[in-house]
C-alpha positions in Angstrom: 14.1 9.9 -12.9 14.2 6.4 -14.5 11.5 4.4 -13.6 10.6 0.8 -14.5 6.7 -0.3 -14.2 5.5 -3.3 -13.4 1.5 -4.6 -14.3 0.2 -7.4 -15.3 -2.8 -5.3 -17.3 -1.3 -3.9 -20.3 -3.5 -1.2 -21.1 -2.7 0.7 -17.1 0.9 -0.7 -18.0 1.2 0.9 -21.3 -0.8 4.2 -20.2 1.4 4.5 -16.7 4.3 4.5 -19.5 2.8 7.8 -21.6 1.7 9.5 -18.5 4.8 9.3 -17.0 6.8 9.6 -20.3 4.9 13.0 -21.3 5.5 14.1 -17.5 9.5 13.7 -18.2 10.1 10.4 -16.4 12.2 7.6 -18.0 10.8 4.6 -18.7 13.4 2.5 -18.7 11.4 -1.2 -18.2 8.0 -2.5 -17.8 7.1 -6.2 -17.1 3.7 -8.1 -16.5 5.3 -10.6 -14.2 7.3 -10.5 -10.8 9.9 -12.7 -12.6 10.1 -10.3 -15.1 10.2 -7.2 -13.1 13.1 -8.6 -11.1 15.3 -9.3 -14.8 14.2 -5.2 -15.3 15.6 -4.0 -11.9 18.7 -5.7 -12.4 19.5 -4.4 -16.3 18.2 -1.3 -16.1 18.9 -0.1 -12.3 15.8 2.5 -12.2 15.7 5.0 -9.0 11.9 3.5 -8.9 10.0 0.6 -9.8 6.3 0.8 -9.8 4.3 -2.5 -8.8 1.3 -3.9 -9.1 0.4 -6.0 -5.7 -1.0 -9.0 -7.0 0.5 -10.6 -10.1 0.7 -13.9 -11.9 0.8 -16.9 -11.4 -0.9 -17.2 -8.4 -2.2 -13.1 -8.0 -1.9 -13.5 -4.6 1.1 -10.8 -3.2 3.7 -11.8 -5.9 4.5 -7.9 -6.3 4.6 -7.2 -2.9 7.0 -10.5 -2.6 9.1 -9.0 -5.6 8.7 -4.8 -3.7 10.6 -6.6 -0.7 13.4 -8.4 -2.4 14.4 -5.6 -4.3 14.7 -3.4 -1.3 16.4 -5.8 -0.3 18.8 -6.2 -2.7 18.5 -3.3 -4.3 18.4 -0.5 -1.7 19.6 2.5 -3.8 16.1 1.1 -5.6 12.8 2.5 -4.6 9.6 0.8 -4.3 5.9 2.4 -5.4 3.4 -0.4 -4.8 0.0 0.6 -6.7 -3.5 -1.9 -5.2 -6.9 -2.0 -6.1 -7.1 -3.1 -2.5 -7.8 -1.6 1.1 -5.6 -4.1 2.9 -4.0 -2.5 5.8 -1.6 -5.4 6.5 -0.6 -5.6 2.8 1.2 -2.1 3.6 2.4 -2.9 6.8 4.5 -5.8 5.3 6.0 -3.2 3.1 7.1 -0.7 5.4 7.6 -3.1 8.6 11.3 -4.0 7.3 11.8 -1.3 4.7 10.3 1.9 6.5 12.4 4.7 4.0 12.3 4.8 -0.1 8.5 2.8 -0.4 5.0 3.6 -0.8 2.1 1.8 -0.8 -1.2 3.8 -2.8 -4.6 2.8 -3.8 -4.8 2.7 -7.6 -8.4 4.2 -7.2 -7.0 7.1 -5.4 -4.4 8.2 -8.3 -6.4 10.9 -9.3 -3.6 12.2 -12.0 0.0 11.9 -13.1 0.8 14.9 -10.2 -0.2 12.4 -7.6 2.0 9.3 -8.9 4.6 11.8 -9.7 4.8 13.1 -5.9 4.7 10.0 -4.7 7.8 9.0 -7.5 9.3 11.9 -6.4 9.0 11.4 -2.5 9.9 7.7 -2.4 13.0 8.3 -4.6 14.0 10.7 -1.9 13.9 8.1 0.5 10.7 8.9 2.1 7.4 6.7 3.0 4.4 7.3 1.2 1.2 5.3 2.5 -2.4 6.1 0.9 -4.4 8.0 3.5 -7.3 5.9 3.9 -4.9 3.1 4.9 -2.8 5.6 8.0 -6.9 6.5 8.8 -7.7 2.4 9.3 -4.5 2.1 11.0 -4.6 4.9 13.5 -8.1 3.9 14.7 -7.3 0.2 14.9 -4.4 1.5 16.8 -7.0 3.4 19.2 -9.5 0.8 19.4 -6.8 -1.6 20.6 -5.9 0.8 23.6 -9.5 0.5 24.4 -10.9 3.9 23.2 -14.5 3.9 23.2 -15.9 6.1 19.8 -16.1 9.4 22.0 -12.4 8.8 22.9 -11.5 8.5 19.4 -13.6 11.2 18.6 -11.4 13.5 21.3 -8.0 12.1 20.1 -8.6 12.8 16.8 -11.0 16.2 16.8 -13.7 14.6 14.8 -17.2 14.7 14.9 -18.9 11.1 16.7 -20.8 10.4 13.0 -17.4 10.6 11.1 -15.7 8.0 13.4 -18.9 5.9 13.3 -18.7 6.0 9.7 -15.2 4.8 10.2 -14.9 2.2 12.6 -18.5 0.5 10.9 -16.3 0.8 7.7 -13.7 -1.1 10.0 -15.9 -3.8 11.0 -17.2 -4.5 7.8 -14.1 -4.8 6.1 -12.3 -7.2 8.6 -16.0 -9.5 8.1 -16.6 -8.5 12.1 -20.5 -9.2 12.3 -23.1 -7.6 15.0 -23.2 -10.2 18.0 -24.6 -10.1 21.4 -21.8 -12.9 22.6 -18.9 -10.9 21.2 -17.1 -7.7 21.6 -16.5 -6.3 18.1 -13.7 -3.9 18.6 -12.0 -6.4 20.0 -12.7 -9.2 17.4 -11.7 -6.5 14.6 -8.0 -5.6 17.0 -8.0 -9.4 16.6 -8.8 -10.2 12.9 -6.1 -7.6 11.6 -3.6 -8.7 14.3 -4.0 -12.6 13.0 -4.0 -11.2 9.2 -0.3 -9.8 9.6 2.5 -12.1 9.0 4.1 -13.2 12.5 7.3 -12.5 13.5 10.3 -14.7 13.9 
């Protein structure tokens, strides 16, 4: 499988090129810049292009930006976005318009080349791979916006109350939902992660 790799750190660049190199991909481009990764798609045609989320200038979502365009443009290409960040709607934006040959994984949860190389694998067969802990957020964001209360969740899902305690307090805290007596905190958190995805035309 030829595979270009796209970071603006060198040293996970360079080491994502021996891992997968000694694993029998082909590295067939890397670049530390959207701009740059975009030139590699387009001379080297890889089945894959690994990408870092946020890259210069602005490291903001320059590689998500670049992950859609080449999609886009390149749809026999396939897209394997790599974050050091828990951002629901960061994934959502990927797989929204491009639901088949992407994946979106936490860089902290690449425990070993076997991971990125199923994930390689399963996005150059067309297939959607999203980190775990980001379906978990989504599927009880989901539930809390049709009004479950914890012990529904808790029966929808056949988990135990502390574990989706755990979970929705992770929720709050990551969407910056406070405790308040004048608001209702499920449905401030529904609201902050509706507002954070881009709106529709």
């Amino acid at each position: 499988m030829r595979v270009v790799i796209a970071d603006d750190e060198v040293l996970l660049r360079d080491g994502l090129d021996r891992l997968l190199t000694e694993a029998g991909f082909d590295v067939v481009g890397k670049a530390g810049t959207a701009g740059e990764l975009r030139r590699e798609v387009e001379l080297a045609r890889p089945d894959v292009a690994i990408i870092d989320i946020k890259m210069p200038p602005t490291h903001t979502d320059e590689g998500l930006v670049a992950a859609q365009e080449i999609r886009t443009t390149h749809p026999d290409v396939g897209v394997l976005v790599l974050s050091h960040y828990l951002q629901s709607h960061y994934a959502m934006r990927l797989i929204e318009h491009h639901p088949g040959g992407v994946g979106y994984l936490l860089k902290e949860r690449v425990s070993g080349v076997g991971v990125l190389a199923d994930a390689l694998t399963r996005v150059h067969e067309g297939e959607c791979v999203v980190d775990p802990t980001i379906v978990s957020r989504l599927l009880y964001l989901a539930l809390m916006a049709e009004g479950r209360s914890n012990t529904g969740i808790c029966e929808r899902l056949a988990l135990s109350p502390k574990t989706v305690e755990g979970h929705v307090r992770n929720i709050f805290t990551k969407l910056g939902v406070g405790e308040s007596a004048d608001d209702h905190r499920r449905v401030l958190a529904v609201l902050n992660y509706l507002r954070s995805r881009p709106q529709q035309a």
